[in-house]
C-alpha positions in Angstrom: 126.2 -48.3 126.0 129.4 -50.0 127.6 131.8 -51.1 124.6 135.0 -52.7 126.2 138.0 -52.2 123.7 141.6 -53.9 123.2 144.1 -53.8 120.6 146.1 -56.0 119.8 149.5 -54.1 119.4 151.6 -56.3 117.2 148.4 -57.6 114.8 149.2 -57.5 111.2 153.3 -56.3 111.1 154.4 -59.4 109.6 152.3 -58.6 106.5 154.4 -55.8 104.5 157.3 -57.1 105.1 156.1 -60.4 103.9 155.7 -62.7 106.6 152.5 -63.4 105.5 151.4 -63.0 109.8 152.8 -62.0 112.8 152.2 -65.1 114.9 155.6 -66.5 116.3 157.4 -63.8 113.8 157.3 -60.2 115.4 161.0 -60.2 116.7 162.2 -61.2 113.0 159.1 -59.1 111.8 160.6 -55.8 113.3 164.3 -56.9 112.0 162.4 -56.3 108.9 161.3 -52.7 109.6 157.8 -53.6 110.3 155.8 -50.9 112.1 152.8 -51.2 114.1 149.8 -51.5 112.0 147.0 -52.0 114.6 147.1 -48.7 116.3 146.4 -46.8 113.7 143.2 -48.9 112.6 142.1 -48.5 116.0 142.6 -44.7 116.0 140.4 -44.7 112.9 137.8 -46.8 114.2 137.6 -44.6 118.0 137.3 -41.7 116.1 134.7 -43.1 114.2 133.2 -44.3 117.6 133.2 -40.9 119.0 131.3 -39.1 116.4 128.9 -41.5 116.1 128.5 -42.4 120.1 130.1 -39.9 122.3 128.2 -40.7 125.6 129.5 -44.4 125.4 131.6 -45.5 128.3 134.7 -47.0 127.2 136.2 -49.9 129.3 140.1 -50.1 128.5 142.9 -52.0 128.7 146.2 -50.5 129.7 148.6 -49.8 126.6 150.0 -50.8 124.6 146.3 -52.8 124.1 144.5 -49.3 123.8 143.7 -46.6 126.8 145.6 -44.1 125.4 143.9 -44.3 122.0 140.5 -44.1 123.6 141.8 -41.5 125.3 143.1 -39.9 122.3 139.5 -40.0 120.2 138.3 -37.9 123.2 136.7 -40.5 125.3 137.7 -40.9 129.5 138.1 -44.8 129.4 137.6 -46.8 132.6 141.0 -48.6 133.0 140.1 -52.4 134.1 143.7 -53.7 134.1 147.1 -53.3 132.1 149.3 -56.1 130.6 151.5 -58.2 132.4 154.5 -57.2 130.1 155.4 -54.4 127.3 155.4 -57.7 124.7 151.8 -58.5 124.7 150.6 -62.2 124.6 147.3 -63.9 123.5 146.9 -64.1 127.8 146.0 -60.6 127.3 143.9 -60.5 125.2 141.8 -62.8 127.1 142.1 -61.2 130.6 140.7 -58.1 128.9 137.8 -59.7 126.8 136.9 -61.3 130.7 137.4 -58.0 132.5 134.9 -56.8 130.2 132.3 -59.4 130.3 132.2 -59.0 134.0 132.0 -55.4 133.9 129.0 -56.0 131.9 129.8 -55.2 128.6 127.4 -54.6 126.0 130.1 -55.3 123.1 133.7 -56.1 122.9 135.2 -54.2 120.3 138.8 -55.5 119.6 141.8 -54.5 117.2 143.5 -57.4 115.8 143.4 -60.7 113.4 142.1 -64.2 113.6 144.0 -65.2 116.4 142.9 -62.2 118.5 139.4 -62.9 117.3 139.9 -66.7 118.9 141.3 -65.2 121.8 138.2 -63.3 122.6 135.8 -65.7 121.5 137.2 -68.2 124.1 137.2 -65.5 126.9 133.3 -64.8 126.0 132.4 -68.5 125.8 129.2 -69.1 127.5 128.1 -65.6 128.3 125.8 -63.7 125.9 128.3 -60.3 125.4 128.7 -59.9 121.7 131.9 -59.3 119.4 133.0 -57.3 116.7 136.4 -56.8 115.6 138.0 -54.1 113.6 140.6 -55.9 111.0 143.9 -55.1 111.2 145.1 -58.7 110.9 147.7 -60.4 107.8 144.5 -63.0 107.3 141.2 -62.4 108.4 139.1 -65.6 107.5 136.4 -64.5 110.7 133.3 -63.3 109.7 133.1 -61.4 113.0 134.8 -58.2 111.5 133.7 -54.7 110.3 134.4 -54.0 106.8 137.2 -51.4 107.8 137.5 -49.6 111.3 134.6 -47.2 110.0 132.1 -49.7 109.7 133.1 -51.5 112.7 132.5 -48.3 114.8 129.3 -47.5 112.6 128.0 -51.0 113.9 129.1 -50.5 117.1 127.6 -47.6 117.8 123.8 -49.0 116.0 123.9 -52.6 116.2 120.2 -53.7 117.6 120.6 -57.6 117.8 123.3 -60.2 117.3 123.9 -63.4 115.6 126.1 -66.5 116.0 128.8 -66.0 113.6 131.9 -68.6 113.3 135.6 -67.3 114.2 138.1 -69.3 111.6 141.9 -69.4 111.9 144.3 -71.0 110.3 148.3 -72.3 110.8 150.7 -69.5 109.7 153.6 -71.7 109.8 151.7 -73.9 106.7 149.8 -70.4 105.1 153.5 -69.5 104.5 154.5 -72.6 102.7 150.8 -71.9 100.7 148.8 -74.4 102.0 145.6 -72.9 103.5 143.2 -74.8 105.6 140.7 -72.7 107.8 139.8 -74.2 111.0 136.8 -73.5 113.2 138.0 -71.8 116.4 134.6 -70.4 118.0 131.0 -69.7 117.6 130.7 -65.9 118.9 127.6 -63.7 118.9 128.2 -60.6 116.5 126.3 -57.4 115.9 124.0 -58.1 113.0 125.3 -55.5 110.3 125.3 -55.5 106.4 129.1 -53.7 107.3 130.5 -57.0 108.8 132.4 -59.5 105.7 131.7 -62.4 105.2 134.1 -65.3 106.5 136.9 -66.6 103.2 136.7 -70.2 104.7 138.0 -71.9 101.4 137.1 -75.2 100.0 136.6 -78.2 101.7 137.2 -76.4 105.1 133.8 -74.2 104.4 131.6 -77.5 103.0 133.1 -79.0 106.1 131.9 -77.0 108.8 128.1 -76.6 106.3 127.7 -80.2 106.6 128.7 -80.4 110.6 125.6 -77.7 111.2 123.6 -80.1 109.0 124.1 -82.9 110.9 123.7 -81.1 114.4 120.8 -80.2 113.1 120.1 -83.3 112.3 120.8 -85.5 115.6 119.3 -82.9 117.8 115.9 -83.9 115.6 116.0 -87.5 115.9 112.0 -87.2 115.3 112.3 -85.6 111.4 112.4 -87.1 108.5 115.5 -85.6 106.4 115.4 -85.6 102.7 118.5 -85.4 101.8 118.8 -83.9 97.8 121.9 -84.8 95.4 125.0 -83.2 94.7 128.9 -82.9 96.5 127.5 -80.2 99.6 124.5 -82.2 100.5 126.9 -85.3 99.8 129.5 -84.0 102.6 125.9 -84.2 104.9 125.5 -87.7 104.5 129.2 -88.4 104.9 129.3 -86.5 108.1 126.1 -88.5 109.4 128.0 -91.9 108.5 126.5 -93.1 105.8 127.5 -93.5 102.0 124.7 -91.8 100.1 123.7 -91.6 96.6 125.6 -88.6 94.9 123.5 -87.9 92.2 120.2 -89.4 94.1 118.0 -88.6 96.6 118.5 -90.1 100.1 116.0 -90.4 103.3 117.4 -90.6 107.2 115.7 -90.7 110.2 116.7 -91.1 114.1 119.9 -92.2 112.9 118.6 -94.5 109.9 118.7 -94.4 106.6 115.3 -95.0 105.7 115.4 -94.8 102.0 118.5 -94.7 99.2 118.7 -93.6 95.5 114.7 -92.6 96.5 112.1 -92.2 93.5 109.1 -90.1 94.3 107.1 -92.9 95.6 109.7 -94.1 97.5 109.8 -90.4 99.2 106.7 -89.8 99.9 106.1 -93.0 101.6 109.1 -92.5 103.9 108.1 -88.9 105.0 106.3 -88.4 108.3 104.7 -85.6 110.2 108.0 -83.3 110.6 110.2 -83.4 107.1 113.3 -81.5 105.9 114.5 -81.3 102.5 118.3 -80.4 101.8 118.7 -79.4 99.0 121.9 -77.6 97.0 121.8 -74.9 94.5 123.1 -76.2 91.2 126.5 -74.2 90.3 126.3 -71.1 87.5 122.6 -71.9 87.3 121.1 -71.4 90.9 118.4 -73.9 90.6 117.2 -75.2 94.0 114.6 -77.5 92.4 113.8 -79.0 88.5 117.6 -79.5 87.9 119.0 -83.1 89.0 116.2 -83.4 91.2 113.3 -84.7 89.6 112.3 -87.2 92.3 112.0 -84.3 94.8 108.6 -83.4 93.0 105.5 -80.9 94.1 103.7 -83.4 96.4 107.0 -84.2 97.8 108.0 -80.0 98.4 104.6 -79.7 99.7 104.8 -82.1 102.6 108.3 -80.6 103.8 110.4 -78.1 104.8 112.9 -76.1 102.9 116.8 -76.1 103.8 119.3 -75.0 101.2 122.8 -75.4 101.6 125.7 -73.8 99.8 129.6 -72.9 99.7 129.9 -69.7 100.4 132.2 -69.7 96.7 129.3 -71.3 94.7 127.0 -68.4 96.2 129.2 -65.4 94.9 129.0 -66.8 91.6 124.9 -66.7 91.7 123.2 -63.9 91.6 119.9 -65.7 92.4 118.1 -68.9 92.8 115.3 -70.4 90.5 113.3 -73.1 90.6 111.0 -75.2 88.1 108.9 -77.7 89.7 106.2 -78.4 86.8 103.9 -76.5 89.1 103.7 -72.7 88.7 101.7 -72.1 91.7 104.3 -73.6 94.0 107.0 -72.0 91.7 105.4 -68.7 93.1 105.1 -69.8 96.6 108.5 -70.4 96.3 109.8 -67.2 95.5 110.9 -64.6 97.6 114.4 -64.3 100.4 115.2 -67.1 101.6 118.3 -68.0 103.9 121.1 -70.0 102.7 123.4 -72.2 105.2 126.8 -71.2 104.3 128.5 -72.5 107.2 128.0 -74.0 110.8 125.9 -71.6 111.7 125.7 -68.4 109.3 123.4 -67.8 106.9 123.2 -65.7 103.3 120.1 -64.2 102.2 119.3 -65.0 98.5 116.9 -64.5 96.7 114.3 -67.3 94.4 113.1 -65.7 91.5 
């Protein structure tokens, strides 16, 4: 395995001494006393790395962005390049992440925060060499991130396949006058690992980016008929298609149409064609998908379509499972079982329909 690695020197100083980030802040963050926080995550996580994969080959970055570390956890790094200057810059990060990819890379492990994250993502753009970052950040809204530097190095060393995962930031100048609004930087590919966190996009900002995947989705199927269910996610879905649904009815589009508003089950059924989707929403502290607020979207209508839930990621930490109660016990049962939950552009939580 080839795992390029880079650390990001100065990620995460402005945090104790409450700068609340580092970005645009480390000269006033080290008037502060701030010490380096990154290096020591990454000497946790290349220690980790060495037990678990000690015949990796390393690919480095000159310090302060890591060789010596690697070096330090026992490893004999191949040195692709150094920074320009002592004071590292967000140039550097990406020089490195593209040194790697063209050194073919199986993984680029990085030390840093969101805006490291972004900085690697946009190097990696286009090419199929996954990402994985060990957090050592003030905010890390990514989902592209070990728990801690031990299960970052645990994935890195067993990861099998990868997954699009989104890389969020948001403006530190307006996080420290409280106002937090996560932004959607990058789609990366990511190990696939129970270990890696989930993204903290926060409200509107993760309904947002739901809905956008929705209506990709959506567009690139100008052939399906869409059922689109009731409620404020699905709702966001038919905003960001263009069109002023029903918020507490059911709503049918097609090829850029809405073919049917404020449905009833007739109504439904006689829209629907040979490819349908149903989006449906999970009902908030009760979990149910269907037999809630959704009477019109009945058996013979489930039957004849496809299933796509849809859910904050905020709603889903307050459910520990889904339910449904369609009248019809037999397809309650069919029903049943792990399903996958759109929680953002393009992630996806298992839950479970009991």
């Amino acid at each position: 395995m080839r795992i390029g690695f880079l650390c990001n020197p100065i990620a995460g100083m402005g945090g104790r001494v409450g700068l609340k980030g580092t970005d645009g802040k480390v000269d006033e963050a080290r008037a502060r006393g701030a010490q380096p926080r990154a290096p020591d995550r990454a000497r946790r996580a290349l220690n980790a790395l060495a037990e678990r994969a000690p015949d990796a080959t390393i690919l480095a970055w000159g310090d302060p962005m890591g060789a010596s570390l690697v070096r330090a956890a026992g490893f004999d790094p191949e040195v692709l390049g150094s920074p320009d200057d002592e004071e590292t810059a967000a140039a550097d990060t990406r020089r490195a992440a593209v040194a790697f990819r063209e050194a073919d890379a199986d993984l680029v492990l990085f030390v840093g925060g969101d805006g490291t994250a972004a900085d690697v993502a946009e190097a990696l753009e286009g090419s199929s060499v996954p990402m994985l970052g060990v957090p050592a950040g003030v905010k890390v809204y990514s989902s592209v991130f070990g728990v801690s530097p031990e299960d970052a190095a645990y994935v890195a060393a067993t990861f099998e396949r990868t997954e699009r995962r989104e890389v969020m930031d948001i403006d530190e100048d307006d996080y420290r006058e409280g106002e937090v609004h996560p932004e959607l930087r990058a789609v990366a590919h990511v190990p696939v690992a129970e270990q890696l966190q989930s993204g903290k996009q926060m409200g509107g900002g993760s309904v947002e980016s739901l809905a956008e995947g929705v209506a990709d989705d959506v567009r690139a199927r100008p052939e399906t008929t869409w059922v689109l269910g009731p409620g404020s996610t699905v709702g966001e879905v038919k905003e960001t298609l263009g069109f002023e649904g029903s918020p507490i009815g059911v709503d049918v589009y097609r090829d850029g149409e809405v073919v049917a508003l404020d449905a009833a089950e007739r109504e439904i059924l006689d829209a629907l064609g040979e490819d349908n989707v149903i989006v449906v929403t999970p009902i908030g502290g009760q979990g149910f998908v269907f037999g809630r607020g959704n009477p019109q979207l009945s058996p013979d209508v489930i039957r004849e379509c496809d299933l796509e839930i849809v859910a904050s990621r905020d709603k889903l930490d307050d459910l520990r499972v889904l339910r449904v109660d369609t009248d019809d016990p037999e397809l309650d049962e069919a029903l049943r079982g792990w399903v996958k939950v759109r929680v953002g552009r393009f992630e996806r939580r298992m839950m479970k329909i009991v």
